[in-house]
PDBQT receptor file of N, H, CA, C and O in Angstrom, charges set to zero:
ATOM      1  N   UNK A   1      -1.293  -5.038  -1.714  1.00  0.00    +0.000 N 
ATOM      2  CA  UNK A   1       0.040  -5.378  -1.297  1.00  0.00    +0.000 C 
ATOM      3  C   UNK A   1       0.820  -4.071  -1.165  1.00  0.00    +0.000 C 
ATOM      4  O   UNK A   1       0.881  -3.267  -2.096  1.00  0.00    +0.000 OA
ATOM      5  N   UNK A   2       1.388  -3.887  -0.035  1.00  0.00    +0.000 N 
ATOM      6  H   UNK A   2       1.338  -4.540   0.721  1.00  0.00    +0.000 HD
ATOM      7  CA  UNK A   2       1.917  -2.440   0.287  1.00  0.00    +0.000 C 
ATOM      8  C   UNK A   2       3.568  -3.117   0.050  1.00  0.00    +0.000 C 
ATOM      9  O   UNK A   2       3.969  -4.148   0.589  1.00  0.00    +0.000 OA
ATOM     10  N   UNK A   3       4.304  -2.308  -0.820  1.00  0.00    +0.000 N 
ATOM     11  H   UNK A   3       3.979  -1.470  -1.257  1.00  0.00    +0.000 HD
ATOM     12  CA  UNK A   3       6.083  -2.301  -1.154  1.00  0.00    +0.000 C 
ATOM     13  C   UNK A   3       6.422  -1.594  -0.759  1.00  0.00    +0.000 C 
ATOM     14  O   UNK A   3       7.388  -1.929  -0.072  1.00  0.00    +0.000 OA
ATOM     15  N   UNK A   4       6.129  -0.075  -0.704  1.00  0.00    +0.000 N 
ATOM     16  H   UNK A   4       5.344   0.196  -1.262  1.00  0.00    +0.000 HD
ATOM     17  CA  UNK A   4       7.064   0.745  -0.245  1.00  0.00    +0.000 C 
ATOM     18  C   UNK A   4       6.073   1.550   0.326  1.00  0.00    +0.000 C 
ATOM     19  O   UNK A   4       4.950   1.065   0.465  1.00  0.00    +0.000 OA
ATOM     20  N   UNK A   5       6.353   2.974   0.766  1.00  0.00    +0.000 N 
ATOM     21  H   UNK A   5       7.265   3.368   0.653  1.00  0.00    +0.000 HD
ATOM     22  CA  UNK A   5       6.120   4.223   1.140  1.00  0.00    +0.000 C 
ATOM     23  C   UNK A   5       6.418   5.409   0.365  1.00  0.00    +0.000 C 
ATOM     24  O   UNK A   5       7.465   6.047   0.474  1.00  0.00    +0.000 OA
ATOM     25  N   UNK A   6       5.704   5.614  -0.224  1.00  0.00    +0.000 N 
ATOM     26  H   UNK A   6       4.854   5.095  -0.312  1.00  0.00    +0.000 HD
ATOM     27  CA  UNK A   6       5.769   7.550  -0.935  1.00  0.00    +0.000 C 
ATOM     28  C   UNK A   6       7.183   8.064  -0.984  1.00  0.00    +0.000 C 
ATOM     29  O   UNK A   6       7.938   8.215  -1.944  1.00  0.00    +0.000 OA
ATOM     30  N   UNK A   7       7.378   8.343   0.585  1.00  0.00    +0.000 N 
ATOM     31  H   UNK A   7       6.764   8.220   1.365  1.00  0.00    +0.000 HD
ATOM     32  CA  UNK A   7       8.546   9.251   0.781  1.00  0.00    +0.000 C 
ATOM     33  C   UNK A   7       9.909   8.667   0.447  1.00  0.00    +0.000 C 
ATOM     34  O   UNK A   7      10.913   9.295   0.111  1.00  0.00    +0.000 OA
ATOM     35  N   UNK A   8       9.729   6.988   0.641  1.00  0.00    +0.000 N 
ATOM     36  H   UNK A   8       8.913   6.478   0.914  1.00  0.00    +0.000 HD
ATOM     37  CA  UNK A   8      11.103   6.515   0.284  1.00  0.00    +0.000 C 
ATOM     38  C   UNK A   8      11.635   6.266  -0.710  1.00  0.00    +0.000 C 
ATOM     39  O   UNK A   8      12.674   5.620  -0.851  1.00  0.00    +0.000 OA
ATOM     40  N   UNK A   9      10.702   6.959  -1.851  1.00  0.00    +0.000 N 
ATOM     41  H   UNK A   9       9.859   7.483  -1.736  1.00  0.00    +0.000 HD
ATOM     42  CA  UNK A   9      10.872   6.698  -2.954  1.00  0.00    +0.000 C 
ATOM     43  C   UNK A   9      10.900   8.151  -3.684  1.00  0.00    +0.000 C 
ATOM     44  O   UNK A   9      10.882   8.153  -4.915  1.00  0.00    +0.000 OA
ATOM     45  N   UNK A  10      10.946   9.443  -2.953  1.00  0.00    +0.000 N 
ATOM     46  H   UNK A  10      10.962   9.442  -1.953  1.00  0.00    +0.000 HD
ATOM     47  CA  UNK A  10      10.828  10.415  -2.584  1.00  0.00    +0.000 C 
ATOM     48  C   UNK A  10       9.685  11.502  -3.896  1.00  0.00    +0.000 C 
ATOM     49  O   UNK A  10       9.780  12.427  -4.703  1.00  0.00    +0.000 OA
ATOM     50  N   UNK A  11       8.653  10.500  -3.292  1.00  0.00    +0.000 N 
ATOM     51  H   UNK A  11       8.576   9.749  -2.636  1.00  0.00    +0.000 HD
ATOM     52  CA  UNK A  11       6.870  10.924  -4.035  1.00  0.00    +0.000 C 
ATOM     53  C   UNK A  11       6.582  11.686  -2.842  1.00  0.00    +0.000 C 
ATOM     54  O   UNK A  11       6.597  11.099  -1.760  1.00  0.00    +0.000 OA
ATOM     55  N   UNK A  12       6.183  13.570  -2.937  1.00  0.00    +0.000 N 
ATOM     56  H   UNK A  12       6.171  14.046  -3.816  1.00  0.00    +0.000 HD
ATOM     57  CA  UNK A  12       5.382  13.494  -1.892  1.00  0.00    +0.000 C 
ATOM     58  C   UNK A  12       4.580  13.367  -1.097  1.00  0.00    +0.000 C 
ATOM     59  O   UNK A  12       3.959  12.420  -1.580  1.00  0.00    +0.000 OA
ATOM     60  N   UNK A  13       4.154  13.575  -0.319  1.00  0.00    +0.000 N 
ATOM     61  H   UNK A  13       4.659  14.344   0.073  1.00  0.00    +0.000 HD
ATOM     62  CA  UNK A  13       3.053  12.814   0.387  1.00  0.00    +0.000 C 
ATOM     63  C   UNK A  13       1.525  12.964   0.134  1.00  0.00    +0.000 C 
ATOM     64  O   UNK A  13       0.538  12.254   0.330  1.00  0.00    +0.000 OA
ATOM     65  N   UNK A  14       1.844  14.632  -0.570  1.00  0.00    +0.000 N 
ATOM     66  H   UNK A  14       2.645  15.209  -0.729  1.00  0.00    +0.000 HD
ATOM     67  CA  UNK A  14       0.262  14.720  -1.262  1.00  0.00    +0.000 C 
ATOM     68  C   UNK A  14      -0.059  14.343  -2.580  1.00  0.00    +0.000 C 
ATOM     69  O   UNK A  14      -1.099  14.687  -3.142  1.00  0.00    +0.000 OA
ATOM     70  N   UNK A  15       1.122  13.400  -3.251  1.00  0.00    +0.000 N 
ATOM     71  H   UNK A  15       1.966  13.121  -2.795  1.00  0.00    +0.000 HD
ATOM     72  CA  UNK A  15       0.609  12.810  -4.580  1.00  0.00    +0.000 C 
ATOM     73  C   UNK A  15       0.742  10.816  -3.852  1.00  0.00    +0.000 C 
ATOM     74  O   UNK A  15       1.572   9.907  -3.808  1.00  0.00    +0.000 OA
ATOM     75  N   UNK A  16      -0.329  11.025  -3.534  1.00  0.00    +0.000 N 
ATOM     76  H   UNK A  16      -1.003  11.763  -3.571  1.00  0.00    +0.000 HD
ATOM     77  CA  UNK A  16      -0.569   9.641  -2.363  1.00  0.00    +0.000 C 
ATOM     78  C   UNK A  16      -0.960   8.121  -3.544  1.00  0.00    +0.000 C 
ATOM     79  O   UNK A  16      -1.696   8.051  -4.528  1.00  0.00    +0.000 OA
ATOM     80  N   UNK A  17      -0.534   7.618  -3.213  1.00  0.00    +0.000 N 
ATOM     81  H   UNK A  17       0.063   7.675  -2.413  1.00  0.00    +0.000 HD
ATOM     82  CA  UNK A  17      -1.312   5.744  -3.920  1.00  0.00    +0.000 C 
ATOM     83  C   UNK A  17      -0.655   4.942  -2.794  1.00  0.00    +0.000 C 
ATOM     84  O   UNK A  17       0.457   4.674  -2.340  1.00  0.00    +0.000 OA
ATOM     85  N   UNK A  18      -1.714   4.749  -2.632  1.00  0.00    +0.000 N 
ATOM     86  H   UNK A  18      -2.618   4.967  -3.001  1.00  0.00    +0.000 HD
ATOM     87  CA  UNK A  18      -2.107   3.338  -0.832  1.00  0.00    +0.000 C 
ATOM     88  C   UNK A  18      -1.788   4.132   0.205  1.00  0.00    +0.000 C 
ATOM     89  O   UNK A  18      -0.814   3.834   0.895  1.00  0.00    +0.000 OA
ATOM     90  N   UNK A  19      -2.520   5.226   0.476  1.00  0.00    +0.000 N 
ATOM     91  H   UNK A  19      -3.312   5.468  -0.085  1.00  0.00    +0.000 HD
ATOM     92  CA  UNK A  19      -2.356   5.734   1.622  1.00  0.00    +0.000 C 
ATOM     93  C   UNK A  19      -3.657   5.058   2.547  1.00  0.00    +0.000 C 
ATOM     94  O   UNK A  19      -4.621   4.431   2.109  1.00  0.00    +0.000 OA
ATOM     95  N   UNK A  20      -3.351   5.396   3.911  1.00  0.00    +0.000 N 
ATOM     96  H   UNK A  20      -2.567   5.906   4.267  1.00  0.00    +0.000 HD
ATOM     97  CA  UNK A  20      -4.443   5.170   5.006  1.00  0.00    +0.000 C 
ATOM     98  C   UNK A  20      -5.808   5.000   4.173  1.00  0.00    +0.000 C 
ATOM     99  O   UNK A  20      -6.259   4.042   3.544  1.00  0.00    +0.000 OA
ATOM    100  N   UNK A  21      -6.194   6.041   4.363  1.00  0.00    +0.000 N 
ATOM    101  H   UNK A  21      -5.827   6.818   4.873  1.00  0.00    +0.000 HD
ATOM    102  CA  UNK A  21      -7.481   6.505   2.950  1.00  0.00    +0.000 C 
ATOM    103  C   UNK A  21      -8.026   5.547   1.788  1.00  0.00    +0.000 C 
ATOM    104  O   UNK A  21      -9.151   5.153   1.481  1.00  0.00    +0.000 OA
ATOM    105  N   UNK A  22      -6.353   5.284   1.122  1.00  0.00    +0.000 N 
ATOM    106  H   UNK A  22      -5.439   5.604   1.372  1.00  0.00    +0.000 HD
ATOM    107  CA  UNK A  22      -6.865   4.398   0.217  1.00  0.00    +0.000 C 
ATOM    108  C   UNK A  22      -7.258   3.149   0.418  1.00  0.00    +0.000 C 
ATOM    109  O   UNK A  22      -8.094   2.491  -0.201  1.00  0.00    +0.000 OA
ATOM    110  N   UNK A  23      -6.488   2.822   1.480  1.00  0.00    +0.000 N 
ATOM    111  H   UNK A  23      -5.809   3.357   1.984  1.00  0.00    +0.000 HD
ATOM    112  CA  UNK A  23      -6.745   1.373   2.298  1.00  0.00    +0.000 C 
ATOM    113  C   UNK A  23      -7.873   1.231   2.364  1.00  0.00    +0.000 C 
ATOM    114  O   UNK A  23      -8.389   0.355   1.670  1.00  0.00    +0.000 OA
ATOM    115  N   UNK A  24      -8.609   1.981   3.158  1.00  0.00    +0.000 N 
ATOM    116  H   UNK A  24      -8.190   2.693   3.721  1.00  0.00    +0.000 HD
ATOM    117  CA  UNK A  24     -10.208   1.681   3.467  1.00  0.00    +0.000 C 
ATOM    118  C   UNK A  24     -11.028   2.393   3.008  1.00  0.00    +0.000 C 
ATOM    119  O   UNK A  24     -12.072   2.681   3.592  1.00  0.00    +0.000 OA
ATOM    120  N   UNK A  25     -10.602   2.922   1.552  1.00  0.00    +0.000 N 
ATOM    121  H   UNK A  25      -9.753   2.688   1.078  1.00  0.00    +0.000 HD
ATOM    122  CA  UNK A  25     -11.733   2.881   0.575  1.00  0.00    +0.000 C 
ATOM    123  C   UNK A  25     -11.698   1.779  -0.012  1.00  0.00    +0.000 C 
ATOM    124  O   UNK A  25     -12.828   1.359  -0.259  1.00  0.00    +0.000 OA
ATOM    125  N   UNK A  26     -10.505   0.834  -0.491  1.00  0.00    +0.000 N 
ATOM    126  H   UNK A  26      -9.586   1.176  -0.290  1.00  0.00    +0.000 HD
ATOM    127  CA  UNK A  26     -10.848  -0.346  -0.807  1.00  0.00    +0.000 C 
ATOM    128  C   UNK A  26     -11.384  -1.784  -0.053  1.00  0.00    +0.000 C 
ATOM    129  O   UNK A  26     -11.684  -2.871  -0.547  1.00  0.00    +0.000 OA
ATOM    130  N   UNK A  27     -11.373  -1.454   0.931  1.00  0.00    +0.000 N 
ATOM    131  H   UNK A  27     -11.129  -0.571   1.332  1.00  0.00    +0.000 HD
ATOM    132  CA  UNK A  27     -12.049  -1.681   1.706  1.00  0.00    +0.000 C 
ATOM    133  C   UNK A  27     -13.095  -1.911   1.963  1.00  0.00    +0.000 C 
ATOM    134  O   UNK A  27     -13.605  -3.024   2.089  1.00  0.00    +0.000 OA
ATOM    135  N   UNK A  28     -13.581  -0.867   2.082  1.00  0.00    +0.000 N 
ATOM    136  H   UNK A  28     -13.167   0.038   1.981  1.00  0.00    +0.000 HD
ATOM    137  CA  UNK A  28     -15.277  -0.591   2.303  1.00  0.00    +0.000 C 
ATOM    138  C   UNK A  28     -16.099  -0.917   0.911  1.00  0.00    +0.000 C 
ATOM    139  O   UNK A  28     -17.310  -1.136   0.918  1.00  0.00    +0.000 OA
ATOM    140  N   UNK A  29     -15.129  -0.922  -0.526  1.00  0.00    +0.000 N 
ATOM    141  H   UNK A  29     -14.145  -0.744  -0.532  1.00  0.00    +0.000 HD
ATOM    142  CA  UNK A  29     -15.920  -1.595  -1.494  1.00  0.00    +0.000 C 
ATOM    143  C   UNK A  29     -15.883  -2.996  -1.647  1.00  0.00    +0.000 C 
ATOM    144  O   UNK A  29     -16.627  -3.607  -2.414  1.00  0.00    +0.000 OA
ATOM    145  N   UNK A  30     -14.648  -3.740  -0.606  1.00  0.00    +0.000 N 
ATOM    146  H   UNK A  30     -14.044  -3.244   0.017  1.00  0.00    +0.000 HD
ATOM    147  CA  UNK A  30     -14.719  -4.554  -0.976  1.00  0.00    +0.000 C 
ATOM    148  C   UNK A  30     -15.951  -5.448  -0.123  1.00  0.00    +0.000 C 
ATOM    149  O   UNK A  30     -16.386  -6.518  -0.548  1.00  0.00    +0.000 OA
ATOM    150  N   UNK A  31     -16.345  -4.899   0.952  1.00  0.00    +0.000 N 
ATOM    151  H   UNK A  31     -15.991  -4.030   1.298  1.00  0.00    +0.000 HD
ATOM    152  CA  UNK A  31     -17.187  -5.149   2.240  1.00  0.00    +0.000 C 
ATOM    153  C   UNK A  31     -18.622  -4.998   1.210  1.00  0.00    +0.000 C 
ATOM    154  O   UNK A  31     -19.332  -6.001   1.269  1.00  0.00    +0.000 OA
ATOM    155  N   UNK A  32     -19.203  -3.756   0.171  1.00  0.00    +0.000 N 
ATOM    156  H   UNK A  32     -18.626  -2.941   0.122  1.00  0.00    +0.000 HD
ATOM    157  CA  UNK A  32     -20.033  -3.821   0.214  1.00  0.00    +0.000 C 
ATOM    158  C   UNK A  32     -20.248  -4.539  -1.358  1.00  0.00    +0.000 C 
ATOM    159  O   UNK A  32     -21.266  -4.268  -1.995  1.00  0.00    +0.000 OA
ATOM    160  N   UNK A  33     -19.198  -5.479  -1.924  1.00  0.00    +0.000 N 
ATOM    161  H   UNK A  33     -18.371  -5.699  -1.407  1.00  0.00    +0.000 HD
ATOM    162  CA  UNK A  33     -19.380  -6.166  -3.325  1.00  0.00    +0.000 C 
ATOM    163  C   UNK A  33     -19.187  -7.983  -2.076  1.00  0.00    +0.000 C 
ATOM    164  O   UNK A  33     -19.038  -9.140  -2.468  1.00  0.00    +0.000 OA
ATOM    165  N   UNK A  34     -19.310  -7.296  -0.190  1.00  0.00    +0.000 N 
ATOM    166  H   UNK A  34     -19.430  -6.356   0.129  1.00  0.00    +0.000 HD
ATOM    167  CA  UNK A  34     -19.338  -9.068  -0.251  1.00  0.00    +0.000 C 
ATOM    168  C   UNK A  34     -17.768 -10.167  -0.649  1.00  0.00    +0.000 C 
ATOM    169  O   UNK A  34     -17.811 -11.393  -0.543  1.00  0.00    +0.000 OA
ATOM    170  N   UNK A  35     -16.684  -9.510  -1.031  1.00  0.00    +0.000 N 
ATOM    171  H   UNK A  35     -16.649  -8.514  -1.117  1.00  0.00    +0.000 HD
ATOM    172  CA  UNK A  35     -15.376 -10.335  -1.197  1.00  0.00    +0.000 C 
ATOM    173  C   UNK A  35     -14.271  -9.505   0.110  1.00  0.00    +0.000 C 
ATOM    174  O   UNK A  35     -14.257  -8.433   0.715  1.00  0.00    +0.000 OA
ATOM    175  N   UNK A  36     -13.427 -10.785   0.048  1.00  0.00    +0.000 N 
ATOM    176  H   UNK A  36     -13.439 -11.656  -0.444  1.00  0.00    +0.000 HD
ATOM    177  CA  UNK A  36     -13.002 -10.613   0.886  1.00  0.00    +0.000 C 
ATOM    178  C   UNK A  36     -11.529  -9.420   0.852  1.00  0.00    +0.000 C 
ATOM    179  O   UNK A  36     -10.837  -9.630  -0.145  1.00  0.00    +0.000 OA
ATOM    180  N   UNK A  37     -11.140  -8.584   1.508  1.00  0.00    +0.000 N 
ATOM    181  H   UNK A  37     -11.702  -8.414   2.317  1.00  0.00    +0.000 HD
ATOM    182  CA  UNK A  37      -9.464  -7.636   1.342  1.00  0.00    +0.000 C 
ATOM    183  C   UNK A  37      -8.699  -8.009   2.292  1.00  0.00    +0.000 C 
ATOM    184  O   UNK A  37      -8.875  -8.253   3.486  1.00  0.00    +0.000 OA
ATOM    185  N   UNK A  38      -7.895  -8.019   1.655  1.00  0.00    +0.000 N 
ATOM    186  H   UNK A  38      -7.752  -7.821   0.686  1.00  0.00    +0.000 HD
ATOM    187  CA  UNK A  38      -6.667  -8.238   2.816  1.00  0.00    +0.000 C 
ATOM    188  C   UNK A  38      -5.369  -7.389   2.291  1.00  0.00    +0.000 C 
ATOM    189  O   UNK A  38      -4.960  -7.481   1.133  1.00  0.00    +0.000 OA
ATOM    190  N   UNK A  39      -4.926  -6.767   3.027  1.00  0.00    +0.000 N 
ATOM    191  H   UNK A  39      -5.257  -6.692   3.968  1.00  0.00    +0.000 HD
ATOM    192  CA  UNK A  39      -3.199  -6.242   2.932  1.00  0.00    +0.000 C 
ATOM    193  C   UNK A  39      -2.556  -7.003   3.412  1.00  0.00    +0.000 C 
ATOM    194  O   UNK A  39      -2.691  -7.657   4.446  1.00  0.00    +0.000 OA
ATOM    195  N   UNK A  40      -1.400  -6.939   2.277  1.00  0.00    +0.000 N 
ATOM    196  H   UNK A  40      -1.291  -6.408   1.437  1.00  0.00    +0.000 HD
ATOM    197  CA  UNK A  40      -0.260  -7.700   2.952  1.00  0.00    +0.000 C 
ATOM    198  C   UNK A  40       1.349  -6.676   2.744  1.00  0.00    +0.000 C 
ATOM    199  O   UNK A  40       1.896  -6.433   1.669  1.00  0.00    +0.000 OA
ATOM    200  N   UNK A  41       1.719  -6.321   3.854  1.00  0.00    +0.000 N 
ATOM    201  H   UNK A  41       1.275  -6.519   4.728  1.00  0.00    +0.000 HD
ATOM    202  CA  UNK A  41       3.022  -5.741   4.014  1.00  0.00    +0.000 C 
ATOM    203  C   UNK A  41       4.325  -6.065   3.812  1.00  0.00    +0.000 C 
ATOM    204  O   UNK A  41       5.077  -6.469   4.699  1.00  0.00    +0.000 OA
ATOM    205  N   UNK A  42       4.630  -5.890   2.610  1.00  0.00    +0.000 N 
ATOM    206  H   UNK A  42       4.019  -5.562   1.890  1.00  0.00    +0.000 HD
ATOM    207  CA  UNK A  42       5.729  -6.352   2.386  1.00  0.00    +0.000 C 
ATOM    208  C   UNK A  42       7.019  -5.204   1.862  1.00  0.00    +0.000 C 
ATOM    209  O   UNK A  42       7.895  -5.447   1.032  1.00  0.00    +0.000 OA
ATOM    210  N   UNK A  43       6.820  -3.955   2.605  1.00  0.00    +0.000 N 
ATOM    211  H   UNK A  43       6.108  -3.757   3.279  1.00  0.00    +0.000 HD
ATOM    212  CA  UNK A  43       7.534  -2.939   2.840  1.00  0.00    +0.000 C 
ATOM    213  C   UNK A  43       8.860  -3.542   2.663  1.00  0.00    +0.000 C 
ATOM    214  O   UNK A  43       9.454  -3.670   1.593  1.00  0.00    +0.000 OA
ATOM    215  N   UNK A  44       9.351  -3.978   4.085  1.00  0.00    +0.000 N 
ATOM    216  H   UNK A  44       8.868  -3.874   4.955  1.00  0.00    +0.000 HD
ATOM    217  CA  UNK A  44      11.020  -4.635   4.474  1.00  0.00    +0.000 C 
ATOM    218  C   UNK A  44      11.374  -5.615   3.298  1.00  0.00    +0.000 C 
ATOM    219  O   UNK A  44      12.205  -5.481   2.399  1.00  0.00    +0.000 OA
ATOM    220  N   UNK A  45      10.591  -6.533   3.538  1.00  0.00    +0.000 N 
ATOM    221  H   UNK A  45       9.916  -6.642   4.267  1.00  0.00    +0.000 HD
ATOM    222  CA  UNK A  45      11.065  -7.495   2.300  1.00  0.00    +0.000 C 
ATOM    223  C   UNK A  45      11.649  -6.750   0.903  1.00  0.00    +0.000 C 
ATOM    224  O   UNK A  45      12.708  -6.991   0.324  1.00  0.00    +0.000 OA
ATOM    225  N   UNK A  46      10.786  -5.935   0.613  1.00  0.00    +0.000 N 
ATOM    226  H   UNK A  46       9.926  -5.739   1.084  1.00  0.00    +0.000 HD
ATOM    227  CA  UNK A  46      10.700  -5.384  -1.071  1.00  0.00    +0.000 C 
ATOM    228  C   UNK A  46      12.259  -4.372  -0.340  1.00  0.00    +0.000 C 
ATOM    229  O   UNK A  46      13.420  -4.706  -0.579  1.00  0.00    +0.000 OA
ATOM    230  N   UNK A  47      12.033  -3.659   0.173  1.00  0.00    +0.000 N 
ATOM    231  H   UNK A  47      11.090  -3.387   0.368  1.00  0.00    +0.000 HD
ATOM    232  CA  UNK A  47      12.905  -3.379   0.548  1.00  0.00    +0.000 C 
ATOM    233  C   UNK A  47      14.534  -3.268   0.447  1.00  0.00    +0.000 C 
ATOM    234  O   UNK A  47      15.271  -2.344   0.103  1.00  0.00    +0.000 OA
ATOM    235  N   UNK A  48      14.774  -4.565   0.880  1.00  0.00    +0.000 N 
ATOM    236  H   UNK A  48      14.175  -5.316   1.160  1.00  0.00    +0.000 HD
ATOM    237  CA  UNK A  48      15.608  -5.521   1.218  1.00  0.00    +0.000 C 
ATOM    238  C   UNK A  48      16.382  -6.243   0.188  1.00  0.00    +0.000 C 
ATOM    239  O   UNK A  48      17.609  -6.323   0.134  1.00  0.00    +0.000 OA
ATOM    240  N   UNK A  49      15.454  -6.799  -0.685  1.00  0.00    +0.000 N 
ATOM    241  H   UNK A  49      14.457  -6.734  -0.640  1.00  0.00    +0.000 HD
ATOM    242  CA  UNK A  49      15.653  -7.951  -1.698  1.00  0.00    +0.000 C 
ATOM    243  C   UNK A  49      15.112  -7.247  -3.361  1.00  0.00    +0.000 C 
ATOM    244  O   UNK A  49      15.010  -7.799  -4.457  1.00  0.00    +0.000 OA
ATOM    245  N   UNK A  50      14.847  -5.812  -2.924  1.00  0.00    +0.000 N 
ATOM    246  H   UNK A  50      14.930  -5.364  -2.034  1.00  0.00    +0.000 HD
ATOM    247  CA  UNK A  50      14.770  -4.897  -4.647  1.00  0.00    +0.000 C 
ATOM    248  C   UNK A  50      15.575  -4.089  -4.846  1.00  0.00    +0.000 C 
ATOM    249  O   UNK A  50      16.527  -3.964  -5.617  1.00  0.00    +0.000 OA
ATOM    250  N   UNK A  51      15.004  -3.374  -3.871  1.00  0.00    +0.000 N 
ATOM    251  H   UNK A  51      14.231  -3.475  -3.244  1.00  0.00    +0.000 HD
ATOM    252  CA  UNK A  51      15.380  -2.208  -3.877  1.00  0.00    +0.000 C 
ATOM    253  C   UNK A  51      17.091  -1.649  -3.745  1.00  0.00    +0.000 C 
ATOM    254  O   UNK A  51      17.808  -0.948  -4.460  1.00  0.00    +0.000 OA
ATOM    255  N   UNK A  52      17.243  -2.225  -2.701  1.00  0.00    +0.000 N 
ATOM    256  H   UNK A  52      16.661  -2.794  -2.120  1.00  0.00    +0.000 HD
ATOM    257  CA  UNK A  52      18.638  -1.933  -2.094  1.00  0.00    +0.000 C 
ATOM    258  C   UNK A  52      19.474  -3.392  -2.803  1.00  0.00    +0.000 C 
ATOM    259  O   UNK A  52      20.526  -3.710  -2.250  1.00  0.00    +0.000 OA
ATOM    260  N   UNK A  53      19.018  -4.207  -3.950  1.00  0.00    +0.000 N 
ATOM    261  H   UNK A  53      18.163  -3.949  -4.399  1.00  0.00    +0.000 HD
ATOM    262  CA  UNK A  53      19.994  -4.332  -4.693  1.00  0.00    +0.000 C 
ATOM    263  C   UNK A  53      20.762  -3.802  -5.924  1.00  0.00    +0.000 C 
ATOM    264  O   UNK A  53      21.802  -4.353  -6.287  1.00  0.00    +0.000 OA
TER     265      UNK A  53
């Protein structure tokens, strides 16, 4: 589940958690343990209704 972005939270970009990268390394383990991954983006929402209250 992706909430935010690094920078908007002002982490820089080379101390990374869920980057591109990480995406499809979890990924690719989840392909070869056979279960299923899915992301779900909920950037705006979290956003919206956390953050910026």
């Amino acid at each position: 589940m992706k909430l935010y972005a690094n920078e908007d939270i002002g982490i820089p970009k080379d101390h990374t958690c869920c980057s591109l990268e990480d995406v499809e390394d979890a990924r690719s383990v989840a392909c070869r343990l056979h279960i299923p991954y899915y992301v779900f983006n909920f950037t705006e929402n979290f956003r919206t209704e956390i953050m910026e209250r």
